[in-house]
VOKE-214650 format. One record per residue: z negated, x negated, y of N, C-alpha, C in turn; residue number from 0. Coordinates in steps of 0.001 Angstrom, whole numbers, plus 500000, padded with zeros to 6 digits. Atoms other than C-alpha are relative to their C-alpha. Layout:
Z/X/Y/Z/X/Y/Z/X/Y/NUM
...
REM end
This chain:
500577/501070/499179/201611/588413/664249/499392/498937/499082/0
500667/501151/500833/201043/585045/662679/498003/500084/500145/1
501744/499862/499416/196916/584531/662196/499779/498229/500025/2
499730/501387/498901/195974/581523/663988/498097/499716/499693/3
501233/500553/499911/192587/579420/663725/499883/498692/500704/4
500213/501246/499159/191506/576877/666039/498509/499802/500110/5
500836/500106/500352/188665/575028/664934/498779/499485/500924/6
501051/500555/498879/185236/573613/666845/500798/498954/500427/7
499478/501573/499377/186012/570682/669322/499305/499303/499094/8
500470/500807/500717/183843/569113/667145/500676/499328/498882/9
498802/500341/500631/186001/569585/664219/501617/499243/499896/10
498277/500227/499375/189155/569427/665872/499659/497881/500394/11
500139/501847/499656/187906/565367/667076/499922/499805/498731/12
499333/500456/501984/187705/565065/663151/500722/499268/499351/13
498959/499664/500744/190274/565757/662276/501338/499451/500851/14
498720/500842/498522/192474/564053/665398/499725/498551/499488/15
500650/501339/500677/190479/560763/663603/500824/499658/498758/16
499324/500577/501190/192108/560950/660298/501278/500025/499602/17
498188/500240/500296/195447/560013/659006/500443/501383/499193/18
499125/498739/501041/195532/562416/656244/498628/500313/499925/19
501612/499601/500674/191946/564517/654447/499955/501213/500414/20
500187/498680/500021/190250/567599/654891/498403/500206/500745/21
501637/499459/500002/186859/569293/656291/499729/501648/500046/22
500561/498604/500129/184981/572114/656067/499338/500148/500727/23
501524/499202/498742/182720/574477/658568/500541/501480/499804/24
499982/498386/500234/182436/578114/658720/500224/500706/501675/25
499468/499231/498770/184095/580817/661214/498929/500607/501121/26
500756/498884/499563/182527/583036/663591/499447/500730/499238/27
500316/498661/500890/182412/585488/660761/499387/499652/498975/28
500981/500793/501611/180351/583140/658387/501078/499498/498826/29
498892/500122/501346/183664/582777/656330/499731/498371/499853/30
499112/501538/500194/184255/579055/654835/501261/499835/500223/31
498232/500640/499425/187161/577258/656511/500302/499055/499210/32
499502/501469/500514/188857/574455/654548/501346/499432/500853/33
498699/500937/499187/190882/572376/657321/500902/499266/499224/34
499301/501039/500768/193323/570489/655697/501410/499471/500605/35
498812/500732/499243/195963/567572/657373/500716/498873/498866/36
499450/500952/500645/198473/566257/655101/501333/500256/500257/37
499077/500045/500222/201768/565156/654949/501091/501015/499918/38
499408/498926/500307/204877/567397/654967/500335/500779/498899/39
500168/499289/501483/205544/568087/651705/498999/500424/499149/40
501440/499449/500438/202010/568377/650674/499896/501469/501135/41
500383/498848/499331/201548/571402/652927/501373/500651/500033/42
498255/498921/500957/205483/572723/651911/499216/500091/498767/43
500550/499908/502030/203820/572333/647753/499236/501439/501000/44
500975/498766/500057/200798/574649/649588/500710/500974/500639/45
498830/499074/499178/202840/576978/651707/500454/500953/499192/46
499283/499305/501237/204604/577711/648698/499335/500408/498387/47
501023/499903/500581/201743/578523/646619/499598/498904/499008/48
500945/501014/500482/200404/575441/645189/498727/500460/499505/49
501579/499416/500358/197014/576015/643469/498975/498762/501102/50
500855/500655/499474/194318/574543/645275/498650/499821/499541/51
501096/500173/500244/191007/573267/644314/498959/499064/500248/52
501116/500836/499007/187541/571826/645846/499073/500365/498863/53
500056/500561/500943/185831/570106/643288/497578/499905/501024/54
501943/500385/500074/181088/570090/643955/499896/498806/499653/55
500449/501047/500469/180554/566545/643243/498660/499959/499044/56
501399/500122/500473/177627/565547/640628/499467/499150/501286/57
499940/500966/499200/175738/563720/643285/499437/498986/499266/58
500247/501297/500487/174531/561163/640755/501645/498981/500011/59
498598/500642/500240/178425/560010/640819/500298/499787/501513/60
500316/500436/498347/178279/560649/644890/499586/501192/500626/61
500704/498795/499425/176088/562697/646773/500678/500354/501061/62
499162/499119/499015/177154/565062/649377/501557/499783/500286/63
498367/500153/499873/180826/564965/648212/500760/500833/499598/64
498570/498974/500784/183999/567248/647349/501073/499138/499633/65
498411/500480/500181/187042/566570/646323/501347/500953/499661/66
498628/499195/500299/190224/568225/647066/500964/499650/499002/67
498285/499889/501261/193316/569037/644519/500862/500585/500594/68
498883/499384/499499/196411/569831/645918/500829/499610/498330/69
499689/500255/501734/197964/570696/641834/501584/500378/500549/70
498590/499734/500201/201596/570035/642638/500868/499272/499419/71
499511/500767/501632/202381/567851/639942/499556/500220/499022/72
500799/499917/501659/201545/568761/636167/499405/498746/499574/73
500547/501528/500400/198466/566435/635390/499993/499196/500752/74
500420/501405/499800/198474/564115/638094/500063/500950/501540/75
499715/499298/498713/197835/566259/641373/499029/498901/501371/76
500122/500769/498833/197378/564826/645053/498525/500311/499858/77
500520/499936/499702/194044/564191/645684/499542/499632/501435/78
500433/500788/498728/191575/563224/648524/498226/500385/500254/79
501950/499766/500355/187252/563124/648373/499601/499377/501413/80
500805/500364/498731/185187/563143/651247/498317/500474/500249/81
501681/499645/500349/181145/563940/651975/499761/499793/501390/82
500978/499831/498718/178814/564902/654575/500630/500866/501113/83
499378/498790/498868/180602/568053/656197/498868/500604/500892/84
500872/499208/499291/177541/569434/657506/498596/499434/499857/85
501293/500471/500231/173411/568952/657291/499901/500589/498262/86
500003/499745/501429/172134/568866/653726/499249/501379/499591/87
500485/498775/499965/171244/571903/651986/498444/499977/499606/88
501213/499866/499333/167708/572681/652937/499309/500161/498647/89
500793/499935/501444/166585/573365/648923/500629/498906/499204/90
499025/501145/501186/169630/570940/647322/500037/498753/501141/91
500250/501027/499054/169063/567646/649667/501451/499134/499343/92
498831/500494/500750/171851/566380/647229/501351/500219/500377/93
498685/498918/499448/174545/568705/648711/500054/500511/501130/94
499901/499622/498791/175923/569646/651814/499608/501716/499812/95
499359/498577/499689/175070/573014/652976/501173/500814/500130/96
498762/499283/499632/178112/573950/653898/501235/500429/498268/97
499466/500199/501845/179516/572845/649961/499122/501176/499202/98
500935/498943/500521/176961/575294/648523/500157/501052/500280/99
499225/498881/499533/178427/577938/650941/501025/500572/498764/100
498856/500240/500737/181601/577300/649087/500159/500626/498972/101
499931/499862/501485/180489/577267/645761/499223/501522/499491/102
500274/498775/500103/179305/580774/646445/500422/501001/500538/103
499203/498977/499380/181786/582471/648237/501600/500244/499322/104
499263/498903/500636/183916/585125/647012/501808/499792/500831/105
499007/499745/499431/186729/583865/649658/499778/498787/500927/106
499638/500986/499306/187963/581296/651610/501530/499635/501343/107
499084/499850/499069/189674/580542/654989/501155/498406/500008/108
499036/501343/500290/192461/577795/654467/500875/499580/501297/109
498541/499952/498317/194396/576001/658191/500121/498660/499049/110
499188/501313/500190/197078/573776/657612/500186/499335/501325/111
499786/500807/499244/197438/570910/660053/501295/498892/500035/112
498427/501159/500085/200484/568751/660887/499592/498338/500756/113
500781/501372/499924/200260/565000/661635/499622/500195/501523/114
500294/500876/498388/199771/565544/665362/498642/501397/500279/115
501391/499820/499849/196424/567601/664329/500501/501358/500844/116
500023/498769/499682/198124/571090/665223/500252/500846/498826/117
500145/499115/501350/197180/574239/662872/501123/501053/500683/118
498807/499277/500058/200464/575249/661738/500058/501099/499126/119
500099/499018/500995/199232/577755/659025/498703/500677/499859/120
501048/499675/500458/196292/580147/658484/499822/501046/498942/121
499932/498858/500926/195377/582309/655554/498530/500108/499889/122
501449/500254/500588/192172/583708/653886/500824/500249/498421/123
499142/499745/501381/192812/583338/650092/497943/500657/498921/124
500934/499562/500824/190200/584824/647280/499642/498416/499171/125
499995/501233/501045/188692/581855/645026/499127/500492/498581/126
500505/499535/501758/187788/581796/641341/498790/498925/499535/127
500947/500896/500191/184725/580194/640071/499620/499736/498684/128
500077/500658/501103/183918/578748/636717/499139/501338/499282/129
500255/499070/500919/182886/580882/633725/498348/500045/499932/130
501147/499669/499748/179378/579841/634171/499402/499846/501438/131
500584/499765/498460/176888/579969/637210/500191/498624/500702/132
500253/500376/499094/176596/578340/639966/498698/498429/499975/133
501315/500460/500012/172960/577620/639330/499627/499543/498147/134
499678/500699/501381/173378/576445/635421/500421/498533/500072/135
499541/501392/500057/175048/573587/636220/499394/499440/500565/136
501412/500953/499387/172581/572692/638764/498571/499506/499412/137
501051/500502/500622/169877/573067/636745/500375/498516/498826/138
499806/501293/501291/171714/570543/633854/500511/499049/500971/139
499900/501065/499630/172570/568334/636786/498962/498926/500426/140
501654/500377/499751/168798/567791/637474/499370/499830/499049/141
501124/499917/501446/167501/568135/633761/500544/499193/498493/142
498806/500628/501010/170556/567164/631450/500158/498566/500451/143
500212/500717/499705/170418/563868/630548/501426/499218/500023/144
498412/500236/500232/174131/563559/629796/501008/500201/501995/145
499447/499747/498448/174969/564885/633473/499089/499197/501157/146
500650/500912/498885/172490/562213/635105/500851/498501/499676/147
499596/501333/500734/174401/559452/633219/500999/499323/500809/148
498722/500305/499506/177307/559491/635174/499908/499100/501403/149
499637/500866/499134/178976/556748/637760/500965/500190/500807/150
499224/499634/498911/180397/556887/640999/501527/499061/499972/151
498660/500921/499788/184285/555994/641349/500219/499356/501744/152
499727/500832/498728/184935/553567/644060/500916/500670/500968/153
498480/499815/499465/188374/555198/644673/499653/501721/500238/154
500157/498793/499918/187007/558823/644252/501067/501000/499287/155
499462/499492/501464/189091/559452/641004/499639/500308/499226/156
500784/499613/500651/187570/561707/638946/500587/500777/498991/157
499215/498983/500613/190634/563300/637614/500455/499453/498621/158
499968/498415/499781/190990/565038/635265/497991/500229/500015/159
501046/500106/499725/187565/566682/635721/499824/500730/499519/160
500995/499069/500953/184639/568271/633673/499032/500164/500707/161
501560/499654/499522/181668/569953/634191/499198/498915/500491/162
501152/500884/499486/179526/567147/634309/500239/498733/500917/163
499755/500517/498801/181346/565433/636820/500116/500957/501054/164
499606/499443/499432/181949/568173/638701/499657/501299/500200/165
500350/498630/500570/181383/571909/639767/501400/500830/500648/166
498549/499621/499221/185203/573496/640489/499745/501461/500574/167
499870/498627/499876/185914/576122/642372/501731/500276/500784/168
498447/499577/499786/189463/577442/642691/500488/501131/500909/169
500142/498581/498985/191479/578913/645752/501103/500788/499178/170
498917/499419/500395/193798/581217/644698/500956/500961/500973/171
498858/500152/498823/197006/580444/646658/500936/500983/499129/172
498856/499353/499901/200074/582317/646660/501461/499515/501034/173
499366/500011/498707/203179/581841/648358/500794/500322/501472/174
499509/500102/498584/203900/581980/651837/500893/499838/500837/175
498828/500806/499316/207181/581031/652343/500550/501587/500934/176
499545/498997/499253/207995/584349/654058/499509/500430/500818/177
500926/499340/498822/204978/585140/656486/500255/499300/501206/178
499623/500423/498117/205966/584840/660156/498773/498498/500465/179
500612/501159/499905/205018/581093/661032/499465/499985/501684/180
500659/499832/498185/203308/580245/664721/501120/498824/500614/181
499391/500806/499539/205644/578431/667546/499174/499449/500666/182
500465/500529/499263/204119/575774/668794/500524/499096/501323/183
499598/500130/499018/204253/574501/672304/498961/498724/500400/184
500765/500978/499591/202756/570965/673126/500754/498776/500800/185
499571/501361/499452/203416/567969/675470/500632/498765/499367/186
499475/501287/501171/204001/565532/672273/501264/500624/499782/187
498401/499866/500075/207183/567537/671683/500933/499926/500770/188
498701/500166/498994/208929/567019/674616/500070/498644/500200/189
500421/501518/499455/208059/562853/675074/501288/499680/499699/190
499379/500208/500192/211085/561369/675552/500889/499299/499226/191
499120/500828/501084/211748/558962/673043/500310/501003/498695/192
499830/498844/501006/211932/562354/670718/501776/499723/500244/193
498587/499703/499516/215066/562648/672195/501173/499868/499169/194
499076/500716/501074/217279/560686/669834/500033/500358/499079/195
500297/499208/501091/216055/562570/666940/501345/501176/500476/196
498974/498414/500372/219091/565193/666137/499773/501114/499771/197
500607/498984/500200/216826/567840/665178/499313/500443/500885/198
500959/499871/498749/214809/567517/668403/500001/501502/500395/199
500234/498762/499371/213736/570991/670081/498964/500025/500647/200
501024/499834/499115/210859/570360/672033/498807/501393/499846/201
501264/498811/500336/208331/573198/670014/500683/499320/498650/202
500322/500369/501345/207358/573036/666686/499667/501555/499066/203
499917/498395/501278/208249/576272/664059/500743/499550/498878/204
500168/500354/500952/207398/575969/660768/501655/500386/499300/205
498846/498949/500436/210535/578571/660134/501426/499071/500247/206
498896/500919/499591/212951/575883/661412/500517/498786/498847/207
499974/500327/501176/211919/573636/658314/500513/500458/498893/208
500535/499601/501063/212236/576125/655637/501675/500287/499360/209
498625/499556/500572/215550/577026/653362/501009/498658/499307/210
499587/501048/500511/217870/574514/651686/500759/499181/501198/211
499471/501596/499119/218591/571264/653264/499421/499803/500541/212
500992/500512/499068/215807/571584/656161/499093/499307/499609/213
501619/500675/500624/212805/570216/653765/500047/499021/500588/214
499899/501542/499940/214277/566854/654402/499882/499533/501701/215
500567/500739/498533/214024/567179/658485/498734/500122/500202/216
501448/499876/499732/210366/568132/658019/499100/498844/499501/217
500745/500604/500797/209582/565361/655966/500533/499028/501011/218
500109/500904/498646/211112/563162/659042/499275/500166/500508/219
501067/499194/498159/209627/565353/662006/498922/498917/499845/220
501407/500431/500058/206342/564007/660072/499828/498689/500219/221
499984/501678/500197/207153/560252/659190/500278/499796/501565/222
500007/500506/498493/208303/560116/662740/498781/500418/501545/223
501679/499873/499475/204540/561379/664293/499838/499059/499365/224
500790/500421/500886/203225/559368/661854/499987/498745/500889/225
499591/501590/499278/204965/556061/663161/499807/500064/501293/226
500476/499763/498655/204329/557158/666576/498391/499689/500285/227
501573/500036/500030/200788/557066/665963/499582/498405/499804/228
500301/501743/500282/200734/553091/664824/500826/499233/501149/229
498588/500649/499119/203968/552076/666695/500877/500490/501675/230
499729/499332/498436/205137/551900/670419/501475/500413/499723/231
498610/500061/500022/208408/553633/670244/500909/499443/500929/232
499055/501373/499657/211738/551900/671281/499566/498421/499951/233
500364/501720/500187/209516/548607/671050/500155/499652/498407/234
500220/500645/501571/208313/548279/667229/500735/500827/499250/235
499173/499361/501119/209642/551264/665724/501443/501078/500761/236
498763/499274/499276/213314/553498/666582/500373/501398/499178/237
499373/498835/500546/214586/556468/665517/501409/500513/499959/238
498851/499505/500114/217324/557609/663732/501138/498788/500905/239
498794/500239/498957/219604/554636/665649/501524/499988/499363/240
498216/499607/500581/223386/555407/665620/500847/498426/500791/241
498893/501054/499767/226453/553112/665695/501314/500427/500711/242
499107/499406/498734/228987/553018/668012/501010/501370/499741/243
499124/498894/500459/230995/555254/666035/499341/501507/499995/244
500726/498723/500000/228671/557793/666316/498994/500453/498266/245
500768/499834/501273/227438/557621/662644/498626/499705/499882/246
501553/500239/499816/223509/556942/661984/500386/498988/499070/247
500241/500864/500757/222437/553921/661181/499323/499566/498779/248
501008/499855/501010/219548/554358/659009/499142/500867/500774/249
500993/499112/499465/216567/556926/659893/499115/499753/500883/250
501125/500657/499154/213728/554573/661180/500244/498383/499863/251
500622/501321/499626/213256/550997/662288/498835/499339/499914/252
500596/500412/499146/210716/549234/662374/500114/498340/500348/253
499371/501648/499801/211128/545461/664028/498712/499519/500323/254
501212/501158/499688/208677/542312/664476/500915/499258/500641/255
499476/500785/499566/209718/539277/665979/500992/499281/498990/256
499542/500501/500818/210913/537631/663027/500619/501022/498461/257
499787/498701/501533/211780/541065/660272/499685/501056/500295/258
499204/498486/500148/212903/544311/659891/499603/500523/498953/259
499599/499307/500634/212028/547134/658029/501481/501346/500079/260
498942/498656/499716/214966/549743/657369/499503/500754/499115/261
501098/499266/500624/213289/553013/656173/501235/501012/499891/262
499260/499252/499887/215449/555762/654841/498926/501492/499471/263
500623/499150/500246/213836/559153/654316/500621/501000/498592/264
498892/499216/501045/214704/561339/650933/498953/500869/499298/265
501017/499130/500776/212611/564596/650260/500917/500878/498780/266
499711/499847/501317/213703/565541/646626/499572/501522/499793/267
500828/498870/500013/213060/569255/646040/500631/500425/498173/268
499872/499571/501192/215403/570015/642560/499567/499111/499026/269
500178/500726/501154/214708/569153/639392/501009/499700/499011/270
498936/500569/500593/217850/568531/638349/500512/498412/500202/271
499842/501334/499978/218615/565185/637617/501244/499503/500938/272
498680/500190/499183/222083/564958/639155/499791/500054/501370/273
500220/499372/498443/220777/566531/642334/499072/498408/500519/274
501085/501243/499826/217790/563787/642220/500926/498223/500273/275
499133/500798/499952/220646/561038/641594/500694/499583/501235/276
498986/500365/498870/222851/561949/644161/498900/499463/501170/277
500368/500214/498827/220078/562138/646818/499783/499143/500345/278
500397/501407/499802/218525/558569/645790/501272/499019/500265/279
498772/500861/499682/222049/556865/645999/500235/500095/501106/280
499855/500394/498412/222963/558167/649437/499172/499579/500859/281
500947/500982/498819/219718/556631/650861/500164/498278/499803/282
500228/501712/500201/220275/553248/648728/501667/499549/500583/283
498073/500422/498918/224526/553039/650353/499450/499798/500954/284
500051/499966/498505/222838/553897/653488/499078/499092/500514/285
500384/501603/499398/220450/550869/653329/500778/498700/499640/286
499184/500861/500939/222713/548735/651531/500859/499471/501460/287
499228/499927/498773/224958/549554/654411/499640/499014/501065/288
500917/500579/498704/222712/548947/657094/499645/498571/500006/289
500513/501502/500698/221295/545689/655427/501487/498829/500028/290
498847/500357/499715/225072/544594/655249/500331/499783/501486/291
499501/499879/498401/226016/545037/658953/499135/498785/500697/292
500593/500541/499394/223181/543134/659895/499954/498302/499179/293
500267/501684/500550/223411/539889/657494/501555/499789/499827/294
499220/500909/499485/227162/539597/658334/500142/499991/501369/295
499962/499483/498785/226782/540371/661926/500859/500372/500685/296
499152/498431/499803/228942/543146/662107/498899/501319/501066/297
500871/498852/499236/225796/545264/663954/500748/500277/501289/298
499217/499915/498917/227664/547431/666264/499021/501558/500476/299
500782/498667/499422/224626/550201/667629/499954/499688/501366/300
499713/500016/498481/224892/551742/670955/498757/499214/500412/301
501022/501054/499323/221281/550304/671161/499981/498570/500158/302
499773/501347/499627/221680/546812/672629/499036/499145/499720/303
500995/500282/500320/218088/546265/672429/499307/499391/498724/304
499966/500093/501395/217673/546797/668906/501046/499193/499523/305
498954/500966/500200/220842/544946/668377/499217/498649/499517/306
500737/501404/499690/218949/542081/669614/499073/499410/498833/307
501123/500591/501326/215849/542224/667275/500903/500049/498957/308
499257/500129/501206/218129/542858/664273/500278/498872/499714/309
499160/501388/499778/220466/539840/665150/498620/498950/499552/310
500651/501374/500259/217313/537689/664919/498878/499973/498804/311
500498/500184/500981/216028/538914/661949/500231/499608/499048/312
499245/500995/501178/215603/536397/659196/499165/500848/498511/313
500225/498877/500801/213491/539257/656966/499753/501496/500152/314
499977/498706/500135/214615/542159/655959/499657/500519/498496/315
500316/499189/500875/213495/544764/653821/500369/501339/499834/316
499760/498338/500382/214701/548625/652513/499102/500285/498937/317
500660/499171/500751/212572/551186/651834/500720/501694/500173/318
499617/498199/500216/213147/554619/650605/498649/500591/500184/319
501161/499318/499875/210307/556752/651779/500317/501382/499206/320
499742/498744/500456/210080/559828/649324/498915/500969/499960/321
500645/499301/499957/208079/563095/648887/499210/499875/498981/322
500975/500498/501047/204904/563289/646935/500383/500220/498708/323
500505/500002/501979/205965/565260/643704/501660/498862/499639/324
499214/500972/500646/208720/562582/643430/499935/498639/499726/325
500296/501532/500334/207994/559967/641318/501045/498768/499022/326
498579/500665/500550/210517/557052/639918/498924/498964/499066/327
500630/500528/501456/210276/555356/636515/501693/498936/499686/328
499393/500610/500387/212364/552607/635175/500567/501073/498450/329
499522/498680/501243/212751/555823/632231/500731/501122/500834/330
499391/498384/499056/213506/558820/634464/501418/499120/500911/331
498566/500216/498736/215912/556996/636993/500733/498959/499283/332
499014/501178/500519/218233/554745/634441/501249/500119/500689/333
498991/499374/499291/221131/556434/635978/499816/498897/501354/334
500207/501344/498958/220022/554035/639363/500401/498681/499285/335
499794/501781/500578/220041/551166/637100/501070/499206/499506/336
499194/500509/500439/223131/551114/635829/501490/499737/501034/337
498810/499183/498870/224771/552311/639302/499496/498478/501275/338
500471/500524/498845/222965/549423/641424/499339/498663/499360/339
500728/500802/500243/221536/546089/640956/498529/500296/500312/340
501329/499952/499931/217901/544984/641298/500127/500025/501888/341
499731/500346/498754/219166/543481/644909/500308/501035/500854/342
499446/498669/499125/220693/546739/646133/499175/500560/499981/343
501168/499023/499902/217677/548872/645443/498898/499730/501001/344
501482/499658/498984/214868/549473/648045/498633/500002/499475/345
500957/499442/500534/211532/549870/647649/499470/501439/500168/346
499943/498580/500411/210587/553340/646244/498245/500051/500726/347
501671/499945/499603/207046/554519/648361/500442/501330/499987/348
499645/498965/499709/205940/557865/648114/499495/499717/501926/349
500343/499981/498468/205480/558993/652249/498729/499644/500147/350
501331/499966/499621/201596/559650/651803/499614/498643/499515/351
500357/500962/499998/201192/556507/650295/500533/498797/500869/352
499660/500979/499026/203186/554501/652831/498921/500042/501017/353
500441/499610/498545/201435/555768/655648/497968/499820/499703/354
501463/500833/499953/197567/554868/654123/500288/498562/499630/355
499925/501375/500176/199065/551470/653539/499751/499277/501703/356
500231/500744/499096/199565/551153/656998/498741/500456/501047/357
501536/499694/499249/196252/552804/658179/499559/498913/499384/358
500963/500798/500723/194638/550610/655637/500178/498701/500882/359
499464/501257/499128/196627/547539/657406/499328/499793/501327/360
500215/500478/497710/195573/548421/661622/498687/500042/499340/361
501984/499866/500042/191714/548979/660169/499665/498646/499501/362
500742/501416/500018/191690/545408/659210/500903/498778/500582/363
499290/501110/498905/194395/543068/661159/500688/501185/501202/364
499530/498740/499103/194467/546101/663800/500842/498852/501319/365
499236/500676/498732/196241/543303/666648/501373/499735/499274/366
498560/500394/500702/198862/541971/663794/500549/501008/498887/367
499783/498661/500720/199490/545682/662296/501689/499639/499362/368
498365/500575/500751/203313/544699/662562/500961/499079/499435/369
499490/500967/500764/203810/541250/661469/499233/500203/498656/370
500117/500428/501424/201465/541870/658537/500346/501458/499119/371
499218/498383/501329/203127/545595/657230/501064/499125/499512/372
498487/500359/500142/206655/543720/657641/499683/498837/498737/373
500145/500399/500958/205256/541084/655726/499537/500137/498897/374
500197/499602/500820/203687/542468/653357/501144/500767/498972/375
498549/499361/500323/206627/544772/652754/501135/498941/498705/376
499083/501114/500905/208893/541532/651994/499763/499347/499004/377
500404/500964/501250/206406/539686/649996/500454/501250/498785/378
499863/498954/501462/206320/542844/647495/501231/500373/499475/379
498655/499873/500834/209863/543117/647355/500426/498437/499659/380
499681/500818/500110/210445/539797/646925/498920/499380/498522/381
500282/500184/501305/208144/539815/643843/500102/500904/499116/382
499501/498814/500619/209633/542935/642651/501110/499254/499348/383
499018/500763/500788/212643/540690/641849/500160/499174/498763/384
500239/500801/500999/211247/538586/639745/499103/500136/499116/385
501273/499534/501101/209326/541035/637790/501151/500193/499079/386
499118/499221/500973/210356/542702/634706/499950/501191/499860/387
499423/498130/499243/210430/546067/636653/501398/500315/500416/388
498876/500132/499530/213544/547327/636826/499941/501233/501791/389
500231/498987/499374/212568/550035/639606/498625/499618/500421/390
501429/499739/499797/209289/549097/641923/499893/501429/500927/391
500073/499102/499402/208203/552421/642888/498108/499868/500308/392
501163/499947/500010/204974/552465/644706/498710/501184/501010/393
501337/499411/499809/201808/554846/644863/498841/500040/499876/394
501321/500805/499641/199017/553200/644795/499811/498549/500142/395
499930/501685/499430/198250/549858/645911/498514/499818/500402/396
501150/501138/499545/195461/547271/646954/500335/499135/500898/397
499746/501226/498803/195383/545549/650096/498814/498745/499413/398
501053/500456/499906/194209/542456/649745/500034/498639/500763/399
500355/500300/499198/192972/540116/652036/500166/498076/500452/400
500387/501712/499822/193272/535981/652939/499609/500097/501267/401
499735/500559/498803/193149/534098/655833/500586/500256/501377/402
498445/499925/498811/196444/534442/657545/500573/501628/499328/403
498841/498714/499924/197772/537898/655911/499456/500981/499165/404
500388/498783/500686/197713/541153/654344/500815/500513/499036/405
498672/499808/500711/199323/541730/651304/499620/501056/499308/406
499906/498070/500945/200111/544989/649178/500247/499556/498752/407
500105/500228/501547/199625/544972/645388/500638/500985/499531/408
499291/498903/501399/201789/547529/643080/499036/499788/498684/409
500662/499879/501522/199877/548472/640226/500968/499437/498668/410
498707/500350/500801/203162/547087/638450/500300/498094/500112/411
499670/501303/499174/203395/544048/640679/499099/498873/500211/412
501883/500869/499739/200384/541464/640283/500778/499049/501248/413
500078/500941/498958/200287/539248/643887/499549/498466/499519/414
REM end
């Protein structure tokens, strides 16, 4: 029997609030819970034993804070920092109670969450705690003048991390890929614009994802909640639309009045280069394609609708949405470069960073969410061209702000 946790309503409204992150509270049984809602492939990395680690903040750097590690890249693992899980602890005013729990328990209860805020995984795992105490480091975070010195990161990048930023404590995951998963049964899986989706089934089992070739419909399933959550479907965004011939057009849509994104999905799991090759080429044909059909107006999809917006779009843009541990380099992917112009290539986002671009976007032009993603989108590829990047691949970014629009920065790409 799968083991199943379903957290306070309190929690649970949380955690229905955020795009992606994590919180903490404790069971019935006094155990520490660590909720955690991310992305599909971030919770495939943990699944499959990923290490995990929740990080004590100094609070001279930021008080009552953690910070999760999901370590599924060597050296550069997913993060995400957050503060104020609970009331402060009643002797450490600095630190949440509940964090202090943590950093003294022998064990820990871990639920995974999927984007539509249902716990698709529960374990208890053992955790490991640093070679010295607990209460050592507290005392040199109060007395040591070297561990008062320190400054808070804006971004909540602290990695890699030392003692005196930090007090770690490690879960120790294993993997999971074989323990009987839970079927879930909810109203959001049956809504009809699902429908069109090819994978559709109206419940949600994890076991349906798992084995070679499925990764890549789980890493849809998600992107397509995700976009559901910003976007009215059949209006702004589509799924999966096919052409008369019955072939798919591209994966996702999304349309404005005036521009088009075409989004192709491509979760990467070998590490073989060839494998990595092939997969990125059949998403860049299949926007290439798509992008073609529609700028000689050849568009022949059964949707009429969509037809329509296409036909009158005067910008378009392709993106490749990929999984987190895949990252692209004008070094690692030459093989692309010599197989494709600058013009044929897409822009490279990983998923989790697409998807806080466009939270970041509705939390500050929340009425013009879809003229200023789309534009944004175009401006950045359209100064991707005229960089001296041969490959913009982007995971982190800066919104930043005028008048009239919202534009996205590449750490590669100055605006």
């Amino acid at each position: 029997m799968p083991d199943f946790y379903m957290p306070s309503d309190a929690t649970l409204g949380i955690l229905q609030g955020l795009l992606q992150g994590f919180w903490i509270e404790k069971d019935k049984d006094g155990i520490v819970v660590i909720l955690i809602k991310l992305e599909a492939s971030l919770l495939n990395s943990i699944i499959t034993g990923c290490i995990l680690e929740v990080v004590l903040r100094n609070p001279h750097a930021k008080s009552r804070s953690c910070t999760l590690y999901v370590h599924d890249i060597p050296n550069n693992p997913f993060y995400v920092s957050w503060q104020e899980f609970s009331n402060p602890d009643p002797n450490l005013h600095d630190f949440d109670q509940i964090a202090i729990e943590l950093a003294r328990s022998s064990e820990v209860r871990v639920v995974l969450f999927n984007e539509l805020t249902h716990p698709i995984f529960s374990v208890l795992l053992k955790t490991a705690l640093p070679s010295y105490t607990l209460e050592s480091w507290l005392f040199k975070v109060y007395n040591d003048e070297l561990y008062r010195g320190i400054k808070n990161d804006p971004d909540g990048n602290y990695h890699p991390e030392t003692p005196i930023i930090g007090f770690p404590i490690k879960i120790l995951n294993q993997d999971h890929s074989s323990v009987e998963k839970l079927i879930l049964i909810s109203p959001e899986y049956e809504e009809e614009w699902r429908e069109k989706w090819e994978q559709n089934k109206g419940v949600f089992h994890l076991k349906d994802f798992e084995g070679d070739g499925k990764h890549g419909y789980y890493q849809e399933f998600s992107i397509m909640n995700y976009l559901a959550r910003f976007f009215a479907p059949e209006k702004e965004f589509f799924v999966g639309p096919v052409k008369s011939d019955g072939n798919e057009f591209t994966d996702f849509v999304i349309c404005g009045s005036e521009a088009a994104l075409l989004i192709e999905s491509k979760y990467i799991i070998s590490n073989k280069q060839t494998k990595r090759n092939s997969a990125l080429s059949k998403a860049i044909e299949q926007l290439n394609k798509a992008e073609e059909s529609i700028l000689n107006g050849s568009l022949n999809l059964v949707d009429l609708e969509l037809t329509k917006k296409l036909i009158g779009a005067k910008f378009i843009t392709k993106i490749c949405l990929v999984n987190d541990k895949t990252i692209l380099s004008d070094t690692t992917d030459r093989n692309l470069l010599t197989k494709y112009s600058k013009k044929q290539l897409p822009l490279f986002i990983s998923t989790t960073s697409f998807f806080q671009i466009v939270g970041t976007i509705k939390l500050q032009q929340n009425s013009r969410l879809v003229p200023s993603l789309l534009f944004s989108m175009y401006l950045n590829y359209k100064k991707y061209l005229i960089s001296d990047s041969k490959i913009c691949y982007i995971r982190e970014f800066e919104i930043i702000n005028s008048n009239n629009r919202s534009d996205i920065e590449s750490p590669n790409d100055e605006i």
